[in-house]
N, CA, C and O of each residue as an XYZ file, in Angstrom:
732
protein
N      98.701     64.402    -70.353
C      97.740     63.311    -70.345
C      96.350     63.883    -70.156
O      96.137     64.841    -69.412
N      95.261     63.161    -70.971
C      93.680     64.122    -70.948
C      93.131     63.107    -69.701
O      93.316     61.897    -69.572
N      92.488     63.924    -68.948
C      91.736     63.373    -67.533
C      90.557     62.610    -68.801
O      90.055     63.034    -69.841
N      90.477     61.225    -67.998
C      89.610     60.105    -67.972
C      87.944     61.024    -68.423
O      87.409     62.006    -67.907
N      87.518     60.095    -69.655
C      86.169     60.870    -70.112
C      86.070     61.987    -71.035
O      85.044     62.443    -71.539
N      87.728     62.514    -71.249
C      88.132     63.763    -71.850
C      87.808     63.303    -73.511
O      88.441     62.341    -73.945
N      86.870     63.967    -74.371
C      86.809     63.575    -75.930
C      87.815     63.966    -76.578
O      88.566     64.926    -76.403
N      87.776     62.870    -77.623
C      89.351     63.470    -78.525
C      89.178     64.556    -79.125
O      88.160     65.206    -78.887
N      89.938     64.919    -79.861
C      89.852     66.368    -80.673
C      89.038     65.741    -81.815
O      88.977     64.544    -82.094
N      88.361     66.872    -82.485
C      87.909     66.455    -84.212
C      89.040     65.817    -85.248
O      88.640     65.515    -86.372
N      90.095     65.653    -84.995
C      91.206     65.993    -86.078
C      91.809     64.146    -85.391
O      92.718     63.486    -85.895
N      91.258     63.883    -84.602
C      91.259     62.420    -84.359
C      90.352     61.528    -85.186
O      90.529     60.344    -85.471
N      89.332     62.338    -85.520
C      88.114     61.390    -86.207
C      88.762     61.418    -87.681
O      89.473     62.317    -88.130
N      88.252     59.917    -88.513
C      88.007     60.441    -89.957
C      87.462     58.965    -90.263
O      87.531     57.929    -89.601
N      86.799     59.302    -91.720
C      85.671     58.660    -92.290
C      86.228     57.891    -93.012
O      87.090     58.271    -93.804
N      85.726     56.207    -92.855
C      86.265     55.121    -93.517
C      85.489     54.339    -94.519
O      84.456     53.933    -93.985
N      85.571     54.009    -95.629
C      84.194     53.008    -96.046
C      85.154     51.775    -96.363
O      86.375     51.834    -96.506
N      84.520     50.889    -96.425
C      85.080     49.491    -96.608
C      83.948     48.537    -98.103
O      82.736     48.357    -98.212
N      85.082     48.176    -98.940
C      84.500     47.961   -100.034
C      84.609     46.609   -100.082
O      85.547     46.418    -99.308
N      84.201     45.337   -100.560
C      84.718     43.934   -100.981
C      85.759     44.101   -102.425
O      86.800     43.444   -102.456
N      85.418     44.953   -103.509
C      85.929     44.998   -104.563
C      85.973     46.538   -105.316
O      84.987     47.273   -105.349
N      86.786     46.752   -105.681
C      87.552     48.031   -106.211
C      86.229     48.338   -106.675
O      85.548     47.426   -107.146
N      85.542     50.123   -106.565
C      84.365     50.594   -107.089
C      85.382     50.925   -108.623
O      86.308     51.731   -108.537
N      85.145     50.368   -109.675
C      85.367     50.738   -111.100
C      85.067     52.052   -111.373
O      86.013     52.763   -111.713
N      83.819     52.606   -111.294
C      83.090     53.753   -111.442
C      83.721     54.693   -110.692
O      83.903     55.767   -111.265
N      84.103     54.596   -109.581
C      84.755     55.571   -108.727
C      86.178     55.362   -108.919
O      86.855     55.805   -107.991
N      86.900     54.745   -109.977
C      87.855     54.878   -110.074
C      88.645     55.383   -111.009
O      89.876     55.411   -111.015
N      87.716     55.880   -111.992
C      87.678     56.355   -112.769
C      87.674     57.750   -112.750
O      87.921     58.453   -113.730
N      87.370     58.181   -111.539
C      87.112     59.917   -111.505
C      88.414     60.512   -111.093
O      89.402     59.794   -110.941
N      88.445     61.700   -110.923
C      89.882     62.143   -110.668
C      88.998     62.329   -109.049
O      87.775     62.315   -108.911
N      89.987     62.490   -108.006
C      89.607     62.941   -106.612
C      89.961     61.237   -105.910
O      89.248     61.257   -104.907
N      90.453     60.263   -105.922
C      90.995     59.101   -105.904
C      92.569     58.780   -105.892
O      93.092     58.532   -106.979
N      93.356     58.770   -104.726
C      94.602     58.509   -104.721
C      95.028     57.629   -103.962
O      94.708     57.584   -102.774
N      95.753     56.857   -104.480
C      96.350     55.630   -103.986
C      96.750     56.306   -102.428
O      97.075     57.488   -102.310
N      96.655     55.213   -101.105
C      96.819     55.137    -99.996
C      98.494     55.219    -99.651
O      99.283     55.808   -100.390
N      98.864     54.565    -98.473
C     100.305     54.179    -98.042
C     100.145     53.011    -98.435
O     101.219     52.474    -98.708
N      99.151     52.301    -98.601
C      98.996     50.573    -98.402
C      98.694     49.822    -99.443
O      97.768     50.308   -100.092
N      98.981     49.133    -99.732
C      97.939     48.115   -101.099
C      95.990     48.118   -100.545
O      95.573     47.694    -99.467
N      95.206     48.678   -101.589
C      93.905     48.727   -101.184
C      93.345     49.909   -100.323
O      92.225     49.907    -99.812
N      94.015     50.645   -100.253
C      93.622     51.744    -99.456
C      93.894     53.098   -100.474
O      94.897     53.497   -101.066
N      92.811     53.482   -100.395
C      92.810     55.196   -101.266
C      91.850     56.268   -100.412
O      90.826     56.083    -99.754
N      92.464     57.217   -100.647
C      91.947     58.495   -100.313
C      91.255     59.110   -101.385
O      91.611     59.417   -102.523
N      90.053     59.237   -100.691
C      88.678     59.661   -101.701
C      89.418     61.454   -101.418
O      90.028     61.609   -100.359
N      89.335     62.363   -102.142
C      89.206     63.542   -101.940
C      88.225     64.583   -101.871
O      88.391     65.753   -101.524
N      86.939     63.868   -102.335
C      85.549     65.020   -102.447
C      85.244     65.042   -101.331
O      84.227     65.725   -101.213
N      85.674     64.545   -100.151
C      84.769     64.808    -99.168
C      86.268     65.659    -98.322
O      87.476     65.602    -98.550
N      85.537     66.318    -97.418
C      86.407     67.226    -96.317
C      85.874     66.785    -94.898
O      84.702     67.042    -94.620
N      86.805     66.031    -93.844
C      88.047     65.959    -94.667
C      88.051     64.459    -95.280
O      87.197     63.622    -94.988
N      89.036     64.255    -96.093
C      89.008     62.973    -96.941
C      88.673     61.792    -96.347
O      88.770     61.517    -95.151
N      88.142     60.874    -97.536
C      87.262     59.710    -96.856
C      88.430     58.522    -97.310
O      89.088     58.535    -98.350
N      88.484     57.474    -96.191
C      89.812     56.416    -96.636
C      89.258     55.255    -96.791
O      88.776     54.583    -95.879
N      89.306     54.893    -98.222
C      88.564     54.018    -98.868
C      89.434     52.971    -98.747
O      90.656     53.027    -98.886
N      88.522     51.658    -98.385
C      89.640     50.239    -97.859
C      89.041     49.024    -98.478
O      88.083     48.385    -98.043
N      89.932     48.731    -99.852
C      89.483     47.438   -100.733
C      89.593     46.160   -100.029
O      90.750     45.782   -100.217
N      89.158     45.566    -99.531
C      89.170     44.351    -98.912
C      90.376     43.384    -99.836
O      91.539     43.044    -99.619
N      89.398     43.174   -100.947
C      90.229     42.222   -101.894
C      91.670     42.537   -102.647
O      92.243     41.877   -103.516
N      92.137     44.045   -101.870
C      93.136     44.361   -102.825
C      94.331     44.684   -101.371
O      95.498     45.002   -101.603
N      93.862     44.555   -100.110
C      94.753     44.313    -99.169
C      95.549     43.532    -98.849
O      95.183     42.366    -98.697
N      97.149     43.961    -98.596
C      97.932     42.756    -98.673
C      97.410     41.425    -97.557
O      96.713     41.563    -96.552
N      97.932     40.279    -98.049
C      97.917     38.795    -97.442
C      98.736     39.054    -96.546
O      99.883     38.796    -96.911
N      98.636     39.619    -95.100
C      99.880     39.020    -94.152
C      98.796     38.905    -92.510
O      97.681     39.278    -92.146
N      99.736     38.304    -92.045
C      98.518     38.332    -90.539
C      98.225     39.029    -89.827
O      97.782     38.547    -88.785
N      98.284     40.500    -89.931
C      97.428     41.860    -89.419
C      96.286     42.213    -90.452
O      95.581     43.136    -90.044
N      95.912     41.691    -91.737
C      95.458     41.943    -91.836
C      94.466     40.706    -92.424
O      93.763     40.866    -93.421
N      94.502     39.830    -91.887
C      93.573     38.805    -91.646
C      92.292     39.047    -91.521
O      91.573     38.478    -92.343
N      91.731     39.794    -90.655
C      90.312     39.995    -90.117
C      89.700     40.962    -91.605
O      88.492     41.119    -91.785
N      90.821     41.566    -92.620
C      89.944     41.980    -93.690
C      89.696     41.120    -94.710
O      88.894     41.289    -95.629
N      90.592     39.957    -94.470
C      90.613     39.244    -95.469
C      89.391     38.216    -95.129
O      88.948     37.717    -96.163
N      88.948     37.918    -94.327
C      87.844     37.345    -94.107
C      86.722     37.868    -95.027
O      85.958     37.010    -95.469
N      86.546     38.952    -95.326
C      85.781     39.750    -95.433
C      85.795     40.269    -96.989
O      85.080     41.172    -97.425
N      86.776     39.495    -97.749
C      87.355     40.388    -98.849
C      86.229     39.773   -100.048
O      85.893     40.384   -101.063
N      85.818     38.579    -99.684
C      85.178     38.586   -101.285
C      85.559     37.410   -102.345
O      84.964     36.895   -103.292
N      86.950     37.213   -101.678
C      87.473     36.126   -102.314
C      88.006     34.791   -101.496
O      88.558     34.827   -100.397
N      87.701     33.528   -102.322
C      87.598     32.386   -101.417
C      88.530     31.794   -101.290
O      88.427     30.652   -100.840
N      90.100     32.441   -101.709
C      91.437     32.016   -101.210
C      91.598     32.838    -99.972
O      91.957     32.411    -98.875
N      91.269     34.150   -100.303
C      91.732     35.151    -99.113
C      90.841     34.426    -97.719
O      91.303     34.024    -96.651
N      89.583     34.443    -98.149
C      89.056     33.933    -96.723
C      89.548     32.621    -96.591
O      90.462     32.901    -95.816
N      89.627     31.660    -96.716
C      90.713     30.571    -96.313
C      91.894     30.510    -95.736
O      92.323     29.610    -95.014
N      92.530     31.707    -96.141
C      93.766     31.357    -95.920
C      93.355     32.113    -94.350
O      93.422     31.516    -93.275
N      92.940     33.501    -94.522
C      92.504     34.174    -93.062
C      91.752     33.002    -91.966
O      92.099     32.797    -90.803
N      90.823     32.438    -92.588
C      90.243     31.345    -91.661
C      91.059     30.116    -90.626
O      91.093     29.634    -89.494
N      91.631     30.064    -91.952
C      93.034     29.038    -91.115
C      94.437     29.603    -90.607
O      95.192     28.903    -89.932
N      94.669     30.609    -90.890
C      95.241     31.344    -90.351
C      95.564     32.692    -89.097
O      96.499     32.755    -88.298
N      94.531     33.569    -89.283
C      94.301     34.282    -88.013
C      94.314     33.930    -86.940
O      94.128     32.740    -86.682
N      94.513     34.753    -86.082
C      94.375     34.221    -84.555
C      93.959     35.770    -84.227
O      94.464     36.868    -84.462
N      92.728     35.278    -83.533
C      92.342     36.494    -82.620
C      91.554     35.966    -81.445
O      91.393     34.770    -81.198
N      90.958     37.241    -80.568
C      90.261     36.741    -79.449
C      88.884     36.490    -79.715
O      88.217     37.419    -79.259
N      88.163     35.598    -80.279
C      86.703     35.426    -80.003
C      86.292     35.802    -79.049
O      85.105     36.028    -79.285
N      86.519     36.057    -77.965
C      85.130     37.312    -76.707
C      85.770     38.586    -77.186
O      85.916     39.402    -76.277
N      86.166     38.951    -78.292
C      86.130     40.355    -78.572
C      85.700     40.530    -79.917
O      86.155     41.505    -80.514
N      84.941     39.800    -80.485
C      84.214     39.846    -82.110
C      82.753     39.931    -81.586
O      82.387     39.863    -80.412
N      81.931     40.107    -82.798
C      80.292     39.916    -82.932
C      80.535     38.641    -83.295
O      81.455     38.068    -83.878
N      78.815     38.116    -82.503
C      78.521     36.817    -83.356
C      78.622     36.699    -84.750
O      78.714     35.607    -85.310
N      78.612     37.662    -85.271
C      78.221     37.461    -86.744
C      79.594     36.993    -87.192
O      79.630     36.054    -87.987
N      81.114     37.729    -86.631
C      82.208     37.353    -87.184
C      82.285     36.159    -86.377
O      82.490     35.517    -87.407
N      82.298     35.639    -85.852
C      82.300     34.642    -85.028
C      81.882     33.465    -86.201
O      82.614     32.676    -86.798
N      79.990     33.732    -86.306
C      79.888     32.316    -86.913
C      80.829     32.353    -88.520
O      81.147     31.349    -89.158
N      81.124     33.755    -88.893
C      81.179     33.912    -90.028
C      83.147     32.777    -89.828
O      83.459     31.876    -90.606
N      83.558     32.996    -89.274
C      85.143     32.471    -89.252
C      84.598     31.250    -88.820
O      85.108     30.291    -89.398
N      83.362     30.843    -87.647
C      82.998     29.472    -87.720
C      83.157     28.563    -89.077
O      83.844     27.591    -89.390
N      82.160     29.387    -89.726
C      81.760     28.453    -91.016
C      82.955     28.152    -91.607
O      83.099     26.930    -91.644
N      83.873     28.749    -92.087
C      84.757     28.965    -92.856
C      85.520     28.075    -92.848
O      85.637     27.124    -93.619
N      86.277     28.462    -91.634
C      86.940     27.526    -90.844
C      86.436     25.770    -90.625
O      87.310     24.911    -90.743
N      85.137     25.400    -90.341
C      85.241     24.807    -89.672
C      84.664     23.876    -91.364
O      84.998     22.695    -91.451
N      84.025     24.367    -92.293
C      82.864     23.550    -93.220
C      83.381     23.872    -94.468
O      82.990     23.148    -95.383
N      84.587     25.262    -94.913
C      85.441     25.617    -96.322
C      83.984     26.027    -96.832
O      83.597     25.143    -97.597
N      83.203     26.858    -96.719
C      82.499     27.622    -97.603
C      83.265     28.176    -98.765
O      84.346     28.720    -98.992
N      82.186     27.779    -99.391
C      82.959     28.704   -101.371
C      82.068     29.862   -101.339
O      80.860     29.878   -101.106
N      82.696     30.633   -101.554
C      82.128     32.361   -102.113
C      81.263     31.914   -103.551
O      81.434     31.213   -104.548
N      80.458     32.609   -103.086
C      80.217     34.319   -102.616
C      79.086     33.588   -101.531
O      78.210     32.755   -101.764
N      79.410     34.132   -100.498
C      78.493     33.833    -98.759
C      78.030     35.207    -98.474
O      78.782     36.102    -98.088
N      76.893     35.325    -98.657
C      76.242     36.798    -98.712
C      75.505     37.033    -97.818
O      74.608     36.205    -97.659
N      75.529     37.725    -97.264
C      74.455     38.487    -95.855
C      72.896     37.293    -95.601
O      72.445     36.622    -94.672
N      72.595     37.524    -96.768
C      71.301     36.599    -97.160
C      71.356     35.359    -96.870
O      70.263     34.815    -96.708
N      72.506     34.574    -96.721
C      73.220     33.335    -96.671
C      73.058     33.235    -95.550
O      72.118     32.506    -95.235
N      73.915     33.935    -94.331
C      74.484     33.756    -93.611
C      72.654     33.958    -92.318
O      72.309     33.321    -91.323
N      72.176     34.800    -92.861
C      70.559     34.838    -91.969
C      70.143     33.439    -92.323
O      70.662     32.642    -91.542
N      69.597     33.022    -92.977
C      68.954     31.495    -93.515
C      69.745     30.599    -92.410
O      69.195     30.121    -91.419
N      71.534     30.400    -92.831
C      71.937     30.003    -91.628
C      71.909     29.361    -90.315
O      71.990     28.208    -89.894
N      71.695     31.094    -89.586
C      71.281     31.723    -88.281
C      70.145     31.456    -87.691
O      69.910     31.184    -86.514
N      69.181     31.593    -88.970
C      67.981     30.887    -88.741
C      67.340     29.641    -88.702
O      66.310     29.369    -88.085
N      68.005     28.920    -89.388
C      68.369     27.328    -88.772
C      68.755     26.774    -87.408
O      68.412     25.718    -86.876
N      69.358     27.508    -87.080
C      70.563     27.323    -85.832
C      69.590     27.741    -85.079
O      68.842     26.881    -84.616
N      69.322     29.289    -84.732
C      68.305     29.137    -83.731
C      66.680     28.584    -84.082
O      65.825     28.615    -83.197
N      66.444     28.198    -85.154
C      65.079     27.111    -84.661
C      65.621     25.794    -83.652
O      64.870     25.423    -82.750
N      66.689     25.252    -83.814
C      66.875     24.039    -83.650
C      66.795     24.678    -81.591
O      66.084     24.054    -80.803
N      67.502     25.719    -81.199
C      67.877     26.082    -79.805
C      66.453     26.839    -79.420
O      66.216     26.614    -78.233
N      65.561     27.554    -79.949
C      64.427     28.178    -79.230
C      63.442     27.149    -79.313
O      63.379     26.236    -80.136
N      62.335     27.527    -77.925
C      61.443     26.255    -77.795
C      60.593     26.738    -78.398
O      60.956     27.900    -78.577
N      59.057     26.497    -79.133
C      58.153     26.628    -79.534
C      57.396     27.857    -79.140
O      56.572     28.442    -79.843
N      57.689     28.104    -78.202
C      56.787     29.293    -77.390
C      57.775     30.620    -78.296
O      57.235     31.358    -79.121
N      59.181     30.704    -77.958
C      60.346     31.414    -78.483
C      59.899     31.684    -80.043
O      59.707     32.800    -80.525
N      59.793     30.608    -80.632
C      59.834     30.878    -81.799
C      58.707     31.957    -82.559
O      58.927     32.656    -83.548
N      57.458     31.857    -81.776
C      56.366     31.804    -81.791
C      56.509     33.355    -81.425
O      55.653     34.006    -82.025
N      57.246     34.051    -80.706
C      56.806     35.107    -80.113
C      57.379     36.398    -80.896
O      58.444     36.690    -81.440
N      56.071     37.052    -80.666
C      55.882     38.383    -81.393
C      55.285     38.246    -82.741
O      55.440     39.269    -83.409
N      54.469     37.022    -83.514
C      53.756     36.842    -84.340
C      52.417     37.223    -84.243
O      51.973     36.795    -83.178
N      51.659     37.775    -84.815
C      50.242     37.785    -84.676
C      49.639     36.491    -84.905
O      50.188     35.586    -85.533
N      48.147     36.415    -84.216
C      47.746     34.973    -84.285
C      47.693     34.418    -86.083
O      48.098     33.333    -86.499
N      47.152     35.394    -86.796
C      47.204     35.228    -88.103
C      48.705     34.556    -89.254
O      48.870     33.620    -90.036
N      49.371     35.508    -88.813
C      50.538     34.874    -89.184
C      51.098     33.269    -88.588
O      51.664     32.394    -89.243
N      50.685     33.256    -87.018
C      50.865     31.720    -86.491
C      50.191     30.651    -87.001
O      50.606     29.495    -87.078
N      48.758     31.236    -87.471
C      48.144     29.821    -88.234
C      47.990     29.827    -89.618
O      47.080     29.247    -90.211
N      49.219     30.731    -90.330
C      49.249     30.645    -91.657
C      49.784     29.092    -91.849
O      50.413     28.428    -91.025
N      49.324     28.673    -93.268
C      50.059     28.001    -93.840
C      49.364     26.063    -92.943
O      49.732     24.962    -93.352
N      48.359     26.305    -91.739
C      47.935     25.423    -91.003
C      46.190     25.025    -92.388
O      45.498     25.546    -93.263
N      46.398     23.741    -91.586
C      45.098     23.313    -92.584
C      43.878     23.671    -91.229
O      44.004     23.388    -90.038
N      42.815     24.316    -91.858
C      41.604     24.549    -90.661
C      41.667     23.337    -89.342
O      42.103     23.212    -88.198
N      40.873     22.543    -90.442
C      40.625     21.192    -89.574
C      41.475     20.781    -88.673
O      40.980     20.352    -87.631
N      43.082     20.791    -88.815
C      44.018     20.826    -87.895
C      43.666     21.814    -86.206
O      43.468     21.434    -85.052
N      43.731     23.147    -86.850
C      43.196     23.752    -85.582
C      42.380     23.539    -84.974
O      42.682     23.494    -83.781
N      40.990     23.294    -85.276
C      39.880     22.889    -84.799
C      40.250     21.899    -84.179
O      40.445     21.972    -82.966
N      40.383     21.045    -84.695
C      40.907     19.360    -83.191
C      41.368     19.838    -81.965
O      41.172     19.294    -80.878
N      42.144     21.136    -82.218
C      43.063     21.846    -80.956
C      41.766     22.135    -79.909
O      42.116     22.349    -78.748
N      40.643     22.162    -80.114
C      39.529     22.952    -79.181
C      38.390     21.884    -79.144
O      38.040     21.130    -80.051
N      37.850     22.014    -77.758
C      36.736     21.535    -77.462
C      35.822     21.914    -78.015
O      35.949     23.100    -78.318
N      34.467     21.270    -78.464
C      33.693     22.066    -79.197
C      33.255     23.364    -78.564
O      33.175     24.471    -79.097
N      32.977     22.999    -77.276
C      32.270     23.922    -76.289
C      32.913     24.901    -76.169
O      32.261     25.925    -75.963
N      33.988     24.992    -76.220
C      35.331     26.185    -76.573
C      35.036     26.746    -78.217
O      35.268     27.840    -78.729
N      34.694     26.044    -78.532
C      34.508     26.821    -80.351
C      32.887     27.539    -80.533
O      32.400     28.496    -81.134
N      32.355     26.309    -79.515
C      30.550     27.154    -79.734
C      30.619     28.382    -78.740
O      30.037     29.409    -79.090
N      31.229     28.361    -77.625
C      30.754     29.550    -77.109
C      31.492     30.929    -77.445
O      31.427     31.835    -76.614
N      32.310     31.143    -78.843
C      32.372     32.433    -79.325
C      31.714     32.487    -80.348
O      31.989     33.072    -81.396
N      30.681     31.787    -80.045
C      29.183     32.425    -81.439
C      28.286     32.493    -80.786
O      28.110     31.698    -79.864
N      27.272     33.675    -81.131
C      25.991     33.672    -80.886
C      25.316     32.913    -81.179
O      25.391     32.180    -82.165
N      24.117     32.972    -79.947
C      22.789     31.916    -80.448
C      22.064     31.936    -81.696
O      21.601     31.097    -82.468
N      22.129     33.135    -81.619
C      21.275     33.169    -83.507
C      22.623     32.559    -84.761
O      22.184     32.007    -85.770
N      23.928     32.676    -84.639
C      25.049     32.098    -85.293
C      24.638     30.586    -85.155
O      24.779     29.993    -86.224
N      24.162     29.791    -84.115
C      24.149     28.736    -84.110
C      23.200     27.828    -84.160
O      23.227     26.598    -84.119
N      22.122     28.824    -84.282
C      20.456     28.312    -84.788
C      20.625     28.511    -85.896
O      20.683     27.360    -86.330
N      20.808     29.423    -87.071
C      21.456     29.868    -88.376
C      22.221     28.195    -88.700
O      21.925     27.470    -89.651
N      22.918     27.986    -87.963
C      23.419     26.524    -89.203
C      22.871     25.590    -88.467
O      22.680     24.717    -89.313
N      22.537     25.228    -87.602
C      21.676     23.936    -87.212
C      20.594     23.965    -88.504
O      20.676     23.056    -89.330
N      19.582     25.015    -88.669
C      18.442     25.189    -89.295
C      19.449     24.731    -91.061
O      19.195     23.859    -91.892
N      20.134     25.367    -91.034
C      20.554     24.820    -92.378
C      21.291     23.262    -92.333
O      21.086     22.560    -93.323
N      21.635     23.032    -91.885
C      21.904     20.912    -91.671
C      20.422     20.931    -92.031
O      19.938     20.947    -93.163
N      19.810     20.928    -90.893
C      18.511     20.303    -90.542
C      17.627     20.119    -92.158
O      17.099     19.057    -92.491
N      17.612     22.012    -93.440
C      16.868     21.071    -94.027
C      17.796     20.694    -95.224
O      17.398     20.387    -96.348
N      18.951     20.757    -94.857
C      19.595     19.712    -95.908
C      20.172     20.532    -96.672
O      20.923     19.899    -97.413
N      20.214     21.761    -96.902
C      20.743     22.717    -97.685
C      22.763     22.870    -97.608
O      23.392     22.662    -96.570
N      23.186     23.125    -98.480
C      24.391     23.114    -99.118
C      24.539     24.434    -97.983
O      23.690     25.324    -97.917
N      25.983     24.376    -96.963
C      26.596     25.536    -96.191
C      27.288     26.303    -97.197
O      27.521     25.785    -98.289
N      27.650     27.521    -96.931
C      28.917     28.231    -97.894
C      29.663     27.846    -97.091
O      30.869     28.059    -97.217
């Protein structure tokens, strides 16, 4: 038995990529051999070999549910959605809302990364308060998209005149006064 903290050996590690759909292009090359499993191949160019895992080409049974979520296709995630059982306090939010949705609203594929932020970002406008939302914007970016005149109401005048100079504010009095067109 290895004392507590002890690292595994190198020959414990190895390199996985996870695909939604069979790379065509890479399947075509020689250095590509079918796995033990449906969807699983061993890349050979790399040392040591890389174990390539098709989402959409993994069998349907309930261990492997959590790939099928993930596969690409909108029977597989259904059936995983309504089917799996796992522990939610041991996922990311992201799988979380992602089996939320699924589960709870039958999303149709293709639900893409891009999707799923827009989302997220709905959800938390509705839960952060104004200040939250607001933070870490520059002032510029905060009053994009605001009509002037809007802001201005926000301030007392006396709050707006006293970040101009006196000559700034003799400069347009004198222009009211003789009637001349402001830029």
């Amino acid at each position: 038995m290895e004392p507590s903290g002890a690292l595994l050996p190198e020959a414990s590690f190895r390199l996985y990529a996870l695909s939604t759909r069979e790379p065509d292009v890479l399947s075509s090359h020689d250095g590509i051999e079918a796995g033990d499993w449906p969807g699983v191949y061993d890349v050979t160019w790399f040392q040591p070999s890389l174990r390539l895992i098709v989402l959409s080409q993994t069998e349907t049974k309930p261990e492997n549910g959590l790939w099928q979520l993930f596969s690409g296709r909108a029977d597989r995630v259904a059936d995983a959605a309504r089917t799996y059982r796992f522990r939610r306090r041991d996922l990311s939010t992201v799988v979380n809302s992602l089996f939320e949705a699924y589960g709870l609203e039958g999303l149709t594929m293709p639900y893409t990364v891009t999707d799923y932020l827009k989302e997220e970002a709905l959800r938390l406008r509705e839960i952060l308060t104004p200040e939250e939302r607001l933070e870490g914007l520059d002032p510029a970016e905060r009053l994009r998209g605001l009509d002037p005149e809007d802001v201005l109401q926000a301030f007392r005048h006396e709050d707006l005149l006293e970040h101009l100079d006196s000559e700034e504010i003799e400069a347009y009095l004198r222009k009211i006064r003789s009637g001349r067109q402001l830029p």
